[in-house]
N, C-alpha and C positions, 0 to 999 in steps of 0.2 A: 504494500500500500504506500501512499506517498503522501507528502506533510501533513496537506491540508485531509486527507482523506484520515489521516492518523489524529490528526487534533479533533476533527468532529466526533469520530466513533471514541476517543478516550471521554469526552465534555457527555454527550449522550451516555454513555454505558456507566456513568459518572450521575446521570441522572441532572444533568446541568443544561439550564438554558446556556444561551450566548450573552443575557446578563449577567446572569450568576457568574461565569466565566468570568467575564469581562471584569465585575465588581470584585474576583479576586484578584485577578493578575493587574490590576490599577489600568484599565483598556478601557475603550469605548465598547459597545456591543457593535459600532462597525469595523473597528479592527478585527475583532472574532470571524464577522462574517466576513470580510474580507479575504482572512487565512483561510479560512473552509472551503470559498469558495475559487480560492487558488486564485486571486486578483493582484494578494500582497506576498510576500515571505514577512514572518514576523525576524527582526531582529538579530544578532548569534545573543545577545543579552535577553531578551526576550524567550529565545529556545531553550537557553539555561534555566529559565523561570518556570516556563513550561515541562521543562522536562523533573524540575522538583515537584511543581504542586503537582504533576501527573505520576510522581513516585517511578518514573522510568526513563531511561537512555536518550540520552539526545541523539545516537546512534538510531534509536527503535523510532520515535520521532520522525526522523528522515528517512526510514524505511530500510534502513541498509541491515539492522540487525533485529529478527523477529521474535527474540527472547525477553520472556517479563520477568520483572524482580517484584517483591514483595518485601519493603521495609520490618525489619525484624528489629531495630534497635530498642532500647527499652525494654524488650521483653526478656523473663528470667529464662535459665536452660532449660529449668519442668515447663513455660509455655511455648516457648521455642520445639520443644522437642512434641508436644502437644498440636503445635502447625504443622510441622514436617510427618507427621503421622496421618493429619487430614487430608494433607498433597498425594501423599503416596497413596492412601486409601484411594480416592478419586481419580489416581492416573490408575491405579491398578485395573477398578470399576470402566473405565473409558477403553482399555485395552483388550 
């Protein structure tokens, strides 16, 4: 997939208008719509911001690399090890 095609489905799957978006990343809602609809490129400052509040790669962002991560910081090693148990459960079940 490609930027803009990557920022809309992360903002939707996210359950986020283009305000919502917008009102967190400090944007208008026509920057949002702008990037969606592949008129603008947001930024490389902007993509860094994006690819925090969206918890993934600026690499996956740009589409070059199709791997998700899930911020684990914070969490002790009995809930850490409690996620990786519900991962594996779930790839196992999809397999």
């Amino acid at each position: 997939m490609t930027l803009n095609e990557n920022i809309r489905q992360l903002r939707i799957t996210r359950n986020l208008s283009q305000v919502d978006l917008a009102k967190a990343l400090g944007v208008t809602k026509q920057s949002i719509s702008n990037w969606e609809n592949n008129n603008i490129q947001p930024s490389i400052d902007m993509l860094i911001h994006l690819a925090g509040f969206f918890s993934v790669s600026t690499d996956y962002l740009l589409g070059l690399d199709q791997r998700k991560y899930i911020e684990v910081s914070g969490l002790t090693d009995q809930q850490l090890a409690h996620v990786t148990a519900i991962i594996n459960d779930i790839q196992r079940r999809d397999n």
